[in-house]
LUMFI-691307 format. One record per residue (C-alpha): residue in one letter; chain; residue number from 1; x, y, z. Coordinates in Angstrom, 3 decimals. Example, Ala and Ser with C-alpha at 12.3 -4.5 7.8 and 13.67 -1.06 7.14 Angstrom:
residues 2
MARMI   residu   chaine   num       east      north         up
MARMI        A        A     1     12.300     -4.500      7.800
MARMI        S        A     2     13.670     -1.060      7.140
END
This chain:
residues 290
MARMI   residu   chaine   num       east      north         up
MARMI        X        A     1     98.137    229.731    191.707
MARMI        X        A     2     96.338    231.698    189.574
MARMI        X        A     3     97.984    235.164    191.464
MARMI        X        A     4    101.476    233.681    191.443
MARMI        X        A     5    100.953    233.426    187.538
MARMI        X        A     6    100.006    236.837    187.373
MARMI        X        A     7    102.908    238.095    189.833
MARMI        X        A     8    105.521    235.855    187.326
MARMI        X        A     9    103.999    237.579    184.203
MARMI        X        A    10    103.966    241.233    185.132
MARMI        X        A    11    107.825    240.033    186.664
MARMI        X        A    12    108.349    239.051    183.181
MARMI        X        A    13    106.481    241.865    181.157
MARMI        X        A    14    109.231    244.278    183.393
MARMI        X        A    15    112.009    242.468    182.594
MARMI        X        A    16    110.897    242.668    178.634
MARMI        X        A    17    110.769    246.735    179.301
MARMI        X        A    18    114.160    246.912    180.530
MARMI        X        A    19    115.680    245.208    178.081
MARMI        X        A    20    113.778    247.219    175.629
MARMI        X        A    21    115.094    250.176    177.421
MARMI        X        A    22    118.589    249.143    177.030
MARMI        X        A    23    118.447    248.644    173.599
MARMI        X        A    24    117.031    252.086    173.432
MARMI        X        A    25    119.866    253.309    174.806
MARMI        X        A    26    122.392    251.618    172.798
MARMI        X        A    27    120.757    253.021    169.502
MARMI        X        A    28    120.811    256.544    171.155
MARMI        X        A    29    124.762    256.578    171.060
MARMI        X        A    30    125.103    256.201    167.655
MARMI        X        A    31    121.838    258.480    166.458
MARMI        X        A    32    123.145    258.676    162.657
MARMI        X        A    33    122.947    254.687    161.755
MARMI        X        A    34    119.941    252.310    162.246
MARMI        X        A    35    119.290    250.506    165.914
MARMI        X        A    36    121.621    247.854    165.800
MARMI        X        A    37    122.054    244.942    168.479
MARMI        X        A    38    124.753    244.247    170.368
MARMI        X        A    39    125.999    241.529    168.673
MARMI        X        A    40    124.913    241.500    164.783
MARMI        X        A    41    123.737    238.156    163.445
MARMI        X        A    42    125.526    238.467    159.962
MARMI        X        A    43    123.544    235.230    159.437
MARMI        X        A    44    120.189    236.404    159.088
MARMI        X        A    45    120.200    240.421    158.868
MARMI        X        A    46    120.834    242.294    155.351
MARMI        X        A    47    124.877    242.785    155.040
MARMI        X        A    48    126.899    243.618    152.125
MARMI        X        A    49    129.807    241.269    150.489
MARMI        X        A    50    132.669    242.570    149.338
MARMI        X        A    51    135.233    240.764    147.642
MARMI        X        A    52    138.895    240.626    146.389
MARMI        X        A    53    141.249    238.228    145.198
MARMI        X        A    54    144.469    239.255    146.945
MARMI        X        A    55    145.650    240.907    150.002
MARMI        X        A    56    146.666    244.193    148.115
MARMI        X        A    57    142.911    244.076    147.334
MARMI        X        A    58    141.306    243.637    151.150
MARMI        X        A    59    143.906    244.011    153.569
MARMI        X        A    60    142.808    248.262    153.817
MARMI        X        A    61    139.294    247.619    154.063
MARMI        X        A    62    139.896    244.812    156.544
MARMI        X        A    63    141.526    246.925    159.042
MARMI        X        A    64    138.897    249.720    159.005
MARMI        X        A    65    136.447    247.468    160.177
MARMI        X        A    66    134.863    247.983    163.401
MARMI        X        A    67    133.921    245.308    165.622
MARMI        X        A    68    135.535    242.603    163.318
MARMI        X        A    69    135.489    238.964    163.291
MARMI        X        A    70    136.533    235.958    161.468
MARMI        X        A    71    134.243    233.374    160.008
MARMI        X        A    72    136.108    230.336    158.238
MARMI        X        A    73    134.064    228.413    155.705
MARMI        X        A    74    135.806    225.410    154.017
MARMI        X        A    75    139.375    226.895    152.386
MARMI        X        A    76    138.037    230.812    152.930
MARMI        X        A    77    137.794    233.057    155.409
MARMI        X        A    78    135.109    236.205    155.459
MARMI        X        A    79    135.785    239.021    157.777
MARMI        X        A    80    132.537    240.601    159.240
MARMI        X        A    81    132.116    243.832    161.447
MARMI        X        A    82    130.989    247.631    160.413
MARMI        X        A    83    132.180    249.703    157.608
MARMI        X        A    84    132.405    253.825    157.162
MARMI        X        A    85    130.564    256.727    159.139
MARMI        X        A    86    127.506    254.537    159.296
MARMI        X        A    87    128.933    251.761    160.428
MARMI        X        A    88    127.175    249.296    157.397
MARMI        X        A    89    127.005    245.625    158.147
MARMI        X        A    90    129.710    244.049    155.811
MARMI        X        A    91    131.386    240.704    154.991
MARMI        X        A    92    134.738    240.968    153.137
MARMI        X        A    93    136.117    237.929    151.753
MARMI        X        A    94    139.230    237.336    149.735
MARMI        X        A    95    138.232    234.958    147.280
MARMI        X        A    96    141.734    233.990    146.049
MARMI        X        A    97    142.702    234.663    142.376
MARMI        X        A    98    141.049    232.729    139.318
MARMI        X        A    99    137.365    232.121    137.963
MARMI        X        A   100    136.760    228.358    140.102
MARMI        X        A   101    138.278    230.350    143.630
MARMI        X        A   102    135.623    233.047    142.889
MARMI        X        A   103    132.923    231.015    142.594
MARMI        X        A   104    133.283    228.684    145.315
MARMI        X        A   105    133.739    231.559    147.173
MARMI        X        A   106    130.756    233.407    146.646
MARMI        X        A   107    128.696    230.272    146.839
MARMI        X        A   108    129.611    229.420    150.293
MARMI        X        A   109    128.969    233.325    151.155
MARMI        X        A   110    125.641    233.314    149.404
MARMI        X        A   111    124.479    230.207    151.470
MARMI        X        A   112    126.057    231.053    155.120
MARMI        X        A   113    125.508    235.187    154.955
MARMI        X        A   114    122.848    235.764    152.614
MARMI        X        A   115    123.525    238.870    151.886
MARMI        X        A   116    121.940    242.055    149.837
MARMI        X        A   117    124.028    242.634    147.346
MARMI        X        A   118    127.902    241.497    146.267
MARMI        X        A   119    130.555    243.835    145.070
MARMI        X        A   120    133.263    242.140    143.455
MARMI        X        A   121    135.856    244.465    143.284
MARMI        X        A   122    140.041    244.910    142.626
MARMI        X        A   123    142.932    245.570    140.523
MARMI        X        A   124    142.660    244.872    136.748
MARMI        X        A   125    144.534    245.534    132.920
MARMI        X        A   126    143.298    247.620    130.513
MARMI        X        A   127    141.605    247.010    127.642
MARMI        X        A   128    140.600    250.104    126.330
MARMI        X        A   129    142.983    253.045    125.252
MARMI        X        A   130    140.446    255.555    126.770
MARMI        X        A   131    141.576    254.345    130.096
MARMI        X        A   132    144.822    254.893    132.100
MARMI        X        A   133    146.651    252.871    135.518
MARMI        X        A   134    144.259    254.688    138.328
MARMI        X        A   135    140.766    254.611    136.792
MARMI        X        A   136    138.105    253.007    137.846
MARMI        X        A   137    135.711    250.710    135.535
MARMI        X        A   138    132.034    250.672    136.773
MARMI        X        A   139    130.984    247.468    135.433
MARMI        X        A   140    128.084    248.005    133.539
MARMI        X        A   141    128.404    244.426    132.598
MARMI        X        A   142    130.487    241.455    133.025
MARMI        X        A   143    131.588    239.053    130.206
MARMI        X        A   144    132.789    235.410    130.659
MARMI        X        A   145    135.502    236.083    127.949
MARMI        X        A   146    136.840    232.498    128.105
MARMI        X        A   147    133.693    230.785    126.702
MARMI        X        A   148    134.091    230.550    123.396
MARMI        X        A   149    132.565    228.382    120.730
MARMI        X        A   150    135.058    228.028    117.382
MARMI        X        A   151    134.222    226.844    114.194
MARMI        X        A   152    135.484    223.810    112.291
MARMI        X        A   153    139.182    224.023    111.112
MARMI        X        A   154    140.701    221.133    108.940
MARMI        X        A   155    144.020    219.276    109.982
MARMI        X        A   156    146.616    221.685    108.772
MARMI        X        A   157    144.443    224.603    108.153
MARMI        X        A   158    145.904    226.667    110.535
MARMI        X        A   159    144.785    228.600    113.938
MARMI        X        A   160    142.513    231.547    113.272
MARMI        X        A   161    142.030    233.046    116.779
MARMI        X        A   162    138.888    234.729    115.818
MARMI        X        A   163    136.514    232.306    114.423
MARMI        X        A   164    134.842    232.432    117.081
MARMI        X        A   165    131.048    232.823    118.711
MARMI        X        A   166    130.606    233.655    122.467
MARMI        X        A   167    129.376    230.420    123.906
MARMI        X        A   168    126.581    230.832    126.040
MARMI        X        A   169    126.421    229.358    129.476
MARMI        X        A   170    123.691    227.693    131.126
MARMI        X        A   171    122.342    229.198    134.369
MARMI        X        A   172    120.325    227.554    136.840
MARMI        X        A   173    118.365    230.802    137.935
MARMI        X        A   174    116.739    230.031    141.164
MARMI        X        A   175    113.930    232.244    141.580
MARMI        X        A   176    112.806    231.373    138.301
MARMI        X        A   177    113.021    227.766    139.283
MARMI        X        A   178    114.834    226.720    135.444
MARMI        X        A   179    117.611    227.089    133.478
MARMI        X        A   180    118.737    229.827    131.249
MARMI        X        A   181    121.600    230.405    128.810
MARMI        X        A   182    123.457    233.691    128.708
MARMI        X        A   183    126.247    234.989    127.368
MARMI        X        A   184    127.161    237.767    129.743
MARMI        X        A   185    125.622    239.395    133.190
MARMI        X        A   186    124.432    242.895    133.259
MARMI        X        A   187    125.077    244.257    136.703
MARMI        X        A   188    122.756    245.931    138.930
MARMI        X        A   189    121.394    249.106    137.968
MARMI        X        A   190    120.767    250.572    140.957
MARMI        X        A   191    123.989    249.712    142.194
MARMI        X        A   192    125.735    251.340    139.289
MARMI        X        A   193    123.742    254.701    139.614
MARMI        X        A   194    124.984    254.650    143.571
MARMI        X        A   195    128.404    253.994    142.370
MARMI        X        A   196    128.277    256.737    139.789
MARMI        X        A   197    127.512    259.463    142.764
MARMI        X        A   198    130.555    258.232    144.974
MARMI        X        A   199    132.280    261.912    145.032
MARMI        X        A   200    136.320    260.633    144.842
MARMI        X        A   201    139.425    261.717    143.238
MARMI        X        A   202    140.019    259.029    141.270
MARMI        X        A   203    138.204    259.437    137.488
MARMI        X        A   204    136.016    256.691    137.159
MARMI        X        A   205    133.752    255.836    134.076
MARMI        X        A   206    131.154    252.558    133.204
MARMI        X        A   207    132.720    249.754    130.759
MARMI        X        A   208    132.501    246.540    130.187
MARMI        X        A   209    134.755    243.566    132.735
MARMI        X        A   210    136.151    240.679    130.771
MARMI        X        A   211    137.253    237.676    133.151
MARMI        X        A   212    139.234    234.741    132.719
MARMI        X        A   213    141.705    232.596    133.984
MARMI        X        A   214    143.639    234.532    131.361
MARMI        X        A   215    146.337    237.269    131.631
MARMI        X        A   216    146.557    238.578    127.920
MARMI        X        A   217    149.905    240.186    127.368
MARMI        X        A   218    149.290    240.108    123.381
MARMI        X        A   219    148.115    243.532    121.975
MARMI        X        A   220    146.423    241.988    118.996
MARMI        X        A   221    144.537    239.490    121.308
MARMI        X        A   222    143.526    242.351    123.529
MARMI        X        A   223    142.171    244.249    120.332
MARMI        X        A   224    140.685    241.317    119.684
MARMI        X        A   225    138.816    240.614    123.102
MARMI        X        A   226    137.839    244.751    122.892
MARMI        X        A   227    136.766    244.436    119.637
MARMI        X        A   228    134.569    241.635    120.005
MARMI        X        A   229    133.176    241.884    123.504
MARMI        X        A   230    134.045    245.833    124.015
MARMI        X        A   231    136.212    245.144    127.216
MARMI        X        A   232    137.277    247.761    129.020
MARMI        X        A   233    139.661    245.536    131.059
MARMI        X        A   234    139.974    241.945    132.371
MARMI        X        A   235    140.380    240.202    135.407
MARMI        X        A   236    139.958    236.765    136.390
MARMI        X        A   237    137.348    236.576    138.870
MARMI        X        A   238    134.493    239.555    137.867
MARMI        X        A   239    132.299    236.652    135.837
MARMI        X        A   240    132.492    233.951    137.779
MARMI        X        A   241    130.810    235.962    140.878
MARMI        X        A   242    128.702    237.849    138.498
MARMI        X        A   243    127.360    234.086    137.142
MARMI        X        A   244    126.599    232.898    141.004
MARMI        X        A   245    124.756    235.836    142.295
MARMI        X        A   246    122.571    235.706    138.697
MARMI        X        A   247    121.646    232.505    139.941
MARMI        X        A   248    121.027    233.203    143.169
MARMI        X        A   249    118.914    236.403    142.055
MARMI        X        A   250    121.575    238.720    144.082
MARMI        X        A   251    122.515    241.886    142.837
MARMI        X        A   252    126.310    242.973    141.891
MARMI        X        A   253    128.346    244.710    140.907
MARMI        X        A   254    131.814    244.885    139.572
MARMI        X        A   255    134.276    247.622    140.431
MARMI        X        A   256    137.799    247.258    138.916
MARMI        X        A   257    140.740    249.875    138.918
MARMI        X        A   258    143.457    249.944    136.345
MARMI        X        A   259    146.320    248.131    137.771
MARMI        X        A   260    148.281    248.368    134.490
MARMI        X        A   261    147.856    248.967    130.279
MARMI        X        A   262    150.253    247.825    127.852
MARMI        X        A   263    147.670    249.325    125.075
MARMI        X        A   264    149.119    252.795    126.884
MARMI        X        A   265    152.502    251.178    128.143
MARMI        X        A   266    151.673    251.644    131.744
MARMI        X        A   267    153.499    248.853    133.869
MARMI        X        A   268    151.781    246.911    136.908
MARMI        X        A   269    151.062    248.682    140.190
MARMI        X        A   270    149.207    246.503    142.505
MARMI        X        A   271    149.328    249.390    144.892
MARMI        X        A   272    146.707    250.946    142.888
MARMI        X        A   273    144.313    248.178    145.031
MARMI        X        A   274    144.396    250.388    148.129
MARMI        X        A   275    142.777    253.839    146.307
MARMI        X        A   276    139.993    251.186    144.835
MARMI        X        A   277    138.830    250.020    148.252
MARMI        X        A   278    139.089    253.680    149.718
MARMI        X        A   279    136.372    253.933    146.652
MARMI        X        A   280    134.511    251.186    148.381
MARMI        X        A   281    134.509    252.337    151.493
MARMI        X        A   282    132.894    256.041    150.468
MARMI        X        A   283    130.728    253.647    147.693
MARMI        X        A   284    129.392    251.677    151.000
MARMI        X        A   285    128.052    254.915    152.896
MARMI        X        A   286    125.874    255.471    149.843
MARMI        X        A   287    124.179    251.484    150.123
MARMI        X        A   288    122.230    252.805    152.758
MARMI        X        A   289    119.963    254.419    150.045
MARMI        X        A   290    119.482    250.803    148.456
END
């Protein structure tokens, strides 16, 4: 008994080596990017999400994907495979436009993926006159620009559209295990400094991302909102991913290109969307230093 053991362990011990040796061999034809398995468990291995409301914001980065699939979680679906040169392990979901989409979207990623870090990224308006249809806002921060918390006006005593505080939201921050009230969410530092080294030829610059279910065609509002909160331009998802991920102790990011400006009278092009995710596709080779 004891040498039949003995014969079914070294049997087994050789059948562990060859498999090792396979794998050895799969890693040796792509020498440049990290031993990967055949079949990548986005489940439980670090991957990066990347997000975008519409198609004109995922469809190009969808079809470079190598080895792509289709997960479907509730109403959303999150593409998976490999991104760029070194073939990066990323999950792109389009989140659908609007602050509640966002968030529900990024929840159920957060959960089912668990990944790294979250780049929420797109086509956005202007806000500041410094910036023109093209450029790209590194989101230094993101502001919920929709909480707001007015003061007391008497019947009859008229709208004023900027007696207002920022209202601060409360967090549920779960490493810390308690609640926390904030009034905006910085992103990630180290993501920013990554970002900033992406050589492209688009001209890109930090600001600030405003979101709300908002689109603010009013110049003086728009002064307003860059006045008060020093927007560099507005979208209506940025915050509401920013706000999960703080709670979830994941970093992020926001990326946003200048779809349009009526502070510089430049009209909407959503075709802009497609030069902001060839940003995040050479931005993605440079995660593999985070």
């Amino acid at each position: 008994m004891r040498t039949f053991l003995k014969k079914k362990i070294r049997k087994g011990a050789m059948a562990m080596a060859g498999d090792g040796r396979k794998y050895n061999r799969s890693c040796r034809r792509n020498e440049k990017d990290r031993c990967m398995m055949e079949r990548y468990d986005f489940e439980h291995r670090p991957s990066i999400l990347i997000q975008g409301a519409m198609e004109t914001e995922t469809e190009y980065m969808i079809a470079q994907l190598a080895e792509a699939e289709c997960v479907t979680l509730g109403n959303w679906r999150f593409h998976t495979g490999f991104l760029g040169e070194y073939r990066e392990p990323v999950i792109i979901s389009r989140t659908y436009q609007g602050m509640v989409n966002a968030a529900a979207a990024t929840s159920l990623a957060l959960v089912h993926f668990a990944p790294r870090a979250v780049i929420n990224q797109g086509i956005a308006g202007g806000h500041d006159p410094g910036f023109h249809r093209g450029d790209i806002v590194l989101g230094e921060r993101v502001v919920p620009m929709g909480a707001m918390l007015y003061g007391f006006g008497g019947a009859g005593a008229g709208i004023d559209a900027e007696a207002f505080e920022p209202l601060p939201i409360e967090i549920y921050h779960k490493g810390k295990q308690a609640t926390e009230k904030v009034t905006d969410f910085p992103c990630d530092e180290r993501l920013l400094k990554l970002a900033e080294k992406v050589v492209s030829p688009y001209r890109t610059a930090r600001g600030v991302i405003g979101s709300a279910d908002e689109w603010n065609n009013q110049l003086d509002r728009i002064a307003m909102l860059h006045r008060r909160y020093k927007t560099t331009t507005e979208d209506m998802e940025s915050a509401a991913t920013a706000q999960i991920c703080f709670s979830y102790g994941v970093p992020f990011i926001g990326i946003r290109i200048l779809s349009n400006s009526i502070v510089t009278d430049e009209e909407y092009d959503e075709a802009v969307g497609e030069d902001v995710q060839k940003f995040v596709i050479s931005y993605v080779e440079m995660l593999r230093e985070f």
